[in-house]
C-alpha positions in Angstrom: -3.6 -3.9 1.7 -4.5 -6.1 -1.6 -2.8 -5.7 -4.7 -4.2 -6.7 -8.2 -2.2 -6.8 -11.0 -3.4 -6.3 -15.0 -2.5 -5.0 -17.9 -2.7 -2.2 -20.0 -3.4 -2.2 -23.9 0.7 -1.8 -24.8 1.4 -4.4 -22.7 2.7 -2.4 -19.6 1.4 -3.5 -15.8 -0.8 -1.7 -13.8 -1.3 -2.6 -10.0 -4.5 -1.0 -7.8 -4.1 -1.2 -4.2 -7.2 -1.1 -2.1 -7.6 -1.6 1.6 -11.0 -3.4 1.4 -11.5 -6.4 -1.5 -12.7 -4.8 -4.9 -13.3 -6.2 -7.8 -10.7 -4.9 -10.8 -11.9 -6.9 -14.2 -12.0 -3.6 -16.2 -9.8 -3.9 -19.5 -7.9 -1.1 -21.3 -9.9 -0.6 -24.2 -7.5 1.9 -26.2 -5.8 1.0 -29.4 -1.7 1.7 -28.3 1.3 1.9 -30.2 3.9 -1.1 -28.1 6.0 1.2 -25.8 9.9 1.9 -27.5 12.5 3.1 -25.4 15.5 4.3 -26.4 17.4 5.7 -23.6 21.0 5.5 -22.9 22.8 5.9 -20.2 26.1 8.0 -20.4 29.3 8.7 -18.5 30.5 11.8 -17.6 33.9 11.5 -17.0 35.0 14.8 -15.4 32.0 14.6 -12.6 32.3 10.9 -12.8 28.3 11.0 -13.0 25.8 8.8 -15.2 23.5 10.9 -17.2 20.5 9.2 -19.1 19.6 10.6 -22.4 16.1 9.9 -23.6 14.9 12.2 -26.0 11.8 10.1 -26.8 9.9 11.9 -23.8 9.5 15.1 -26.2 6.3 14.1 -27.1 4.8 13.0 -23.4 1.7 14.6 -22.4 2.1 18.2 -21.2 -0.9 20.0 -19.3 -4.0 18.3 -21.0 -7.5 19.9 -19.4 -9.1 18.6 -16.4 -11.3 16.2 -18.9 -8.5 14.5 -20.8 -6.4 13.9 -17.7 -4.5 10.6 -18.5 -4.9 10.0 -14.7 -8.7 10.4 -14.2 -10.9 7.0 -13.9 -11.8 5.7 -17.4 -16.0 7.0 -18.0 -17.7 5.1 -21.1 -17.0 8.1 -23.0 -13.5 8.5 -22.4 -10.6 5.8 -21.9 -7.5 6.8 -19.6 -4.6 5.0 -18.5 -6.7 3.7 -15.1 -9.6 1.4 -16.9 -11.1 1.3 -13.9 -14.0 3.8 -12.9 -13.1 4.5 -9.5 -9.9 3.4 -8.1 -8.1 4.4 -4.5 -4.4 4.2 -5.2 -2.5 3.2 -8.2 0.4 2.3 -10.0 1.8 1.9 -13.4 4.2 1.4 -15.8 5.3 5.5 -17.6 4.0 5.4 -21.0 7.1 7.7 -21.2 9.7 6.3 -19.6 13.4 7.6 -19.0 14.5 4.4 -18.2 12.6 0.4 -18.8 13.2 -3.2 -18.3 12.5 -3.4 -22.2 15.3 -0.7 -23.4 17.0 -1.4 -26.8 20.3 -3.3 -25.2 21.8 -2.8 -28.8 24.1 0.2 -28.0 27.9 1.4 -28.5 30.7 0.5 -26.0 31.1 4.8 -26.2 29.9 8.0 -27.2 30.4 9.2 -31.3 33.5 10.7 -30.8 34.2 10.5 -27.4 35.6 7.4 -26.2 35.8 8.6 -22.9 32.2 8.4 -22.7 31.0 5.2 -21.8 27.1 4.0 -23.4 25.0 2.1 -21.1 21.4 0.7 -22.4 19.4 2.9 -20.0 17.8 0.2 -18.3 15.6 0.5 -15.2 11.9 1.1 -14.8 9.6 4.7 -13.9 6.0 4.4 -12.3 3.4 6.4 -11.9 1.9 6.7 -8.3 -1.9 8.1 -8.1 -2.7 9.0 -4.9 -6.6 9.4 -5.5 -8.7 9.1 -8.0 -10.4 12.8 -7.5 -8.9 15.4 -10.1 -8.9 18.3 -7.7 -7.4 16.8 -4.6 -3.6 17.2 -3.0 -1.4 15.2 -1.2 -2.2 17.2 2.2 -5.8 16.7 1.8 -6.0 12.7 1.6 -6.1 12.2 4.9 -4.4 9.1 7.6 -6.2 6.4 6.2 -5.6 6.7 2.0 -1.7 8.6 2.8 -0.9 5.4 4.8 -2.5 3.2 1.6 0.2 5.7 -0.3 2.8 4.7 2.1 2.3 1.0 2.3 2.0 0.9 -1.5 6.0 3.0 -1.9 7.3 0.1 0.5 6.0 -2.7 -1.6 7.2 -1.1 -4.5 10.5 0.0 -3.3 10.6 -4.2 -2.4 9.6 -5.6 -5.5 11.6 -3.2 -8.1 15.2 -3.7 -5.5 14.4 -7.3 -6.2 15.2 -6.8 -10.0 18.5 -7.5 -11.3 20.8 -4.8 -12.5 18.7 -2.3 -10.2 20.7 -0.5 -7.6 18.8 2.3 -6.0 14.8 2.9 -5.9 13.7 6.7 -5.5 10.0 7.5 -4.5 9.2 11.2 -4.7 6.6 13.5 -5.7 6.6 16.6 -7.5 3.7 19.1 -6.5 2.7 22.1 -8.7 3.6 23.6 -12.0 6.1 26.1 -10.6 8.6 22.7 -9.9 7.5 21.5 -13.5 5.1 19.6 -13.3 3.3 18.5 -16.7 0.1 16.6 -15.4 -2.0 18.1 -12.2 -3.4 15.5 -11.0 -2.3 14.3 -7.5 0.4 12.0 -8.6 4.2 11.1 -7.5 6.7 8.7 -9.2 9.1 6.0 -8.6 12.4 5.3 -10.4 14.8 2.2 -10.4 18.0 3.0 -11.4 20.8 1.1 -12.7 22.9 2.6 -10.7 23.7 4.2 -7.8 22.9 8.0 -7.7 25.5 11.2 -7.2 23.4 12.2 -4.0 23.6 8.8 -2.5 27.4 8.0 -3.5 28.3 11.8 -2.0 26.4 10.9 1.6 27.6 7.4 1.9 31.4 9.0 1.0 31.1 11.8 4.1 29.2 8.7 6.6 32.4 6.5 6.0 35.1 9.6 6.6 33.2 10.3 9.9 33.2 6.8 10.9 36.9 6.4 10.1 37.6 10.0 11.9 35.7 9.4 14.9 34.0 6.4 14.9 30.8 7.5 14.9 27.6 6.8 13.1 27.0 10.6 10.9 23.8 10.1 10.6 23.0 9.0 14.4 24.8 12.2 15.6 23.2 14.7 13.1 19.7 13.4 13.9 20.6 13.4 17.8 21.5 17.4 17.4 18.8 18.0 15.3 16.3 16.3 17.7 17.5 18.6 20.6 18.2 22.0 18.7 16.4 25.0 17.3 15.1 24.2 14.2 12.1 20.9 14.6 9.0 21.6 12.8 7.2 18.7 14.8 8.1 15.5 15.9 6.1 12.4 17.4 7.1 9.6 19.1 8.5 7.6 15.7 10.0 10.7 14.1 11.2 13.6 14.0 10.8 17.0 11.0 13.2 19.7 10.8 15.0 22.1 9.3 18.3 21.3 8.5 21.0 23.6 9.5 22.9 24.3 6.1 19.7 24.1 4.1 20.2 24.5 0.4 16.1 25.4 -0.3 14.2 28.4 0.9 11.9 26.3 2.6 13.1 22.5 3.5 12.3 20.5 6.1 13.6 16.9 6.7 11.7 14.0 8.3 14.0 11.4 10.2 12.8 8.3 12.0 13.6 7.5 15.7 14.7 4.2 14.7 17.5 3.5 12.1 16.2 1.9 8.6 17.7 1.6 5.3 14.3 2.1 3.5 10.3 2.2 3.7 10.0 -1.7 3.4 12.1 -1.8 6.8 9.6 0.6 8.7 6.6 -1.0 11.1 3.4 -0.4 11.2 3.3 1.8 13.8 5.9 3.8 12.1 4.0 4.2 9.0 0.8 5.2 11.2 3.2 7.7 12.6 5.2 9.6 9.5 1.5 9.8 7.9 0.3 12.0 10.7 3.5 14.0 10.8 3.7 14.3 7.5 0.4 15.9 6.7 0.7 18.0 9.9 3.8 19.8 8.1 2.4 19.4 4.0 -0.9 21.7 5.8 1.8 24.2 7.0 3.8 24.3 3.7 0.2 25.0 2.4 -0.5 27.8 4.5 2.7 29.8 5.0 1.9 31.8 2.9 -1.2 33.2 0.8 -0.9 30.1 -1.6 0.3 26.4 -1.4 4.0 26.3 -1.7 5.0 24.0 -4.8 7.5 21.2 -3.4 9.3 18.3 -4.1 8.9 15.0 -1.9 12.1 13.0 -2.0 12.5 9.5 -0.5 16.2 9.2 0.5 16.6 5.5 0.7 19.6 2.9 0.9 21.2 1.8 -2.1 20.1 -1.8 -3.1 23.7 -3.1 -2.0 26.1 -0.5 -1.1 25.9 1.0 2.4 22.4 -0.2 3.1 24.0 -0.9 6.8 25.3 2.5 6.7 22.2 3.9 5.4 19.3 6.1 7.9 15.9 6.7 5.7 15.0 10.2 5.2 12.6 12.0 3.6 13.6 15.7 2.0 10.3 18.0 1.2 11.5 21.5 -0.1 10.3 23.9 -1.8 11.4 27.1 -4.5 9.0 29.6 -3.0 11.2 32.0 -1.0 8.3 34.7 -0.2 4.7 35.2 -1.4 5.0 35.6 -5.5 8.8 35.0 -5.5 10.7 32.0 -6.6 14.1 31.0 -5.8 15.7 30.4 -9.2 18.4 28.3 -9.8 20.8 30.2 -11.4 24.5 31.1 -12.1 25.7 29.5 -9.1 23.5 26.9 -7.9 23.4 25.5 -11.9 26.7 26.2 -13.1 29.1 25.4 -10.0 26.3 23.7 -8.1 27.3 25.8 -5.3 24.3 26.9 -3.3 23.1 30.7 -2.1 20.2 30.1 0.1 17.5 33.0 0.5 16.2 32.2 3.7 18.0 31.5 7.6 17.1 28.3 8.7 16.0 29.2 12.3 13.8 31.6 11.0 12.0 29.1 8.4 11.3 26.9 11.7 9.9 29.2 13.5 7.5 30.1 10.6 6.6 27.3 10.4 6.0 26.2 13.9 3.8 28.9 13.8 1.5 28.1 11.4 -2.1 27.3 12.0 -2.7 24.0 11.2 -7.0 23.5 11.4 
């Protein structure tokens, strides 16, 4: 893989990553306003949660046509944010960002009013991930050779942003199709550092230690071990192994585990790589054609923390989606929103065995 770094018209960096050498000398020829952030972050004492507020993405690009996609290639007559005219995989700094290395640090100790509520500078950084540089493609049509340049281009990532201080966990994940919200439709995914640690992390590390200390056992090693040998795997190769999980919260989820224990994608081989990437599009084409249109999902890289419980920690990947049955969403209403308690639509051994079932050409 070869990385080349430049820079856009604002100032922000842009990296393309090509598996063959290619010349990238193309400048950003747009006339841009410096990028201001002003997010916070802020405390939430009763659910002892951070919560970033950053009300300057109002005005972030929502929907534009196929031919003002900020994500296309630059053409002489139009100017995106790839200057480039053809590009294979790329990455950049959000024009939008919720959270940035360059955040106003000027903020309150506390919330107006509420001195329970302690004020962070909501510090980080949020990247754009472009998978391809055709409009009309998907994730699950890329193919081995360009997901693996995907792949390889997370783990450097997920390397380079854990190396910057104050950064404590790094989350890759995609969101596919409007239905999940998304605002631009071209095949894209993001990555966000954060300055802290986040709920879902803190909340699996909690229940790892509790088994350890009630049986001494590794709660990851023996809920991969069931899963492995039980009712609900999707598929699974030599390297890993996708299921369903047994108390799934989403209509349709299935989770992909390694055979070897990792904390994150940096830590995986070769060989490993060359194996999620074939597993992985084997079970995107089935989301795709379970029913009479592509399911919308979310990709979501579970990784370690920076420095709490990394040796604790087994990477995951979560891909779920909302659609519970051909036109029907599962929304998230009273009780999955308000109480956070989840009603799930679907039985997980059946979901496996639809999709074990599905033709995959």
């Amino acid at each position: 893989m070869i990385r080349t770094s430049r820079r856009l018209a604002d100032g922000r960096e842009i990296l393309y990553f090509d598996r063959e050498p290619v010349e990238r000398t193309a400048v950003d020829t747009r006339e841009l306003p410096s990028v201001g952030t002003r997010s916070q972050l802020r405390y939430d004492a009763l659910l002892g949660e951070w919560v970033v507020i950053a009300s300057h993405r109002q005005t972030r690009t929502f929907l534009p046509p196929a031919d003002q996609c900020p994500l296309c290639p630059s053409t002489p007559d139009r100017a995106s944010e790839i200057p480039e005219h053809d590009y294979q995989v790329v990455v950049f700094e959000n024009r939008f960002p919720s959270l940035a290395v360059g955040v106003d640090r000027d903020v309150p100790p506390t919330a107006p009013g509420s001195p329970l509520t302690e004020l962070r500078p909501g510090y980080g950084r949020c990247e754009v991930v472009c998978f391809t540089s055709e409009h009309d493609r998907v994730f699950a049509e890329l193919g081995p050779e360009r997901a693996r340049l995907v792949v390889d281009a997370w783990a450097e990532r997920t390397a380079e942003l854990s190396g910057l201080e104050g950064v404590e966990q790094v989350f890759v994940f995609e969101n596919h199709g409007q239905e999940i919200g998304v605002t631009l439709t071209h095949p894209h995914g993001q990555i966000y550092a954060y300055p802290y640690v986040t709920p879902r992390a803190e909340k699996v590390l909690a229940s790892v230690r509790r088994h350890r200390e009630a049986t001494g056992r590794d709660l990851f090693a023996d809920l991969v071990d069931a899963e492995r040998r039980g009712p609900r795997v999707v598929a699974a190769n030599e390297h890993w192994t996708a299921f369903v999980p047994a108390a799934t919260r989403w209509p349709y989820e299935v989770q992909f585990f390694p055979t070897r224990k990792v904390p994150d994608l940096p830590a995986l081989t070769d060989a490993e790589r060359d194996a999620f990437v074939e597993l992985y599009l084997d079970v995107l084409a089935r989301f795709a054609r379970r029913f009479d249109t592509p399911m919308p999902y979310i990709a979501s890289w579970n990784q370690a923390p920076v420095n709490d419980g990394r040796e604790d920690w087994w990477l995951h990947l979560q891909l779920f989606s909302l659609r519970r049955a051909p036109g029907k969403l599962k929304y998230l209403a009273g009780s999955e929103s308000g109480m956070g308690a989840f009603i799930t639509d679907t039985n997980p051994e059946d979901v496996a065995e639809q999709l074990r079932s599905v033709v995959v050409e």
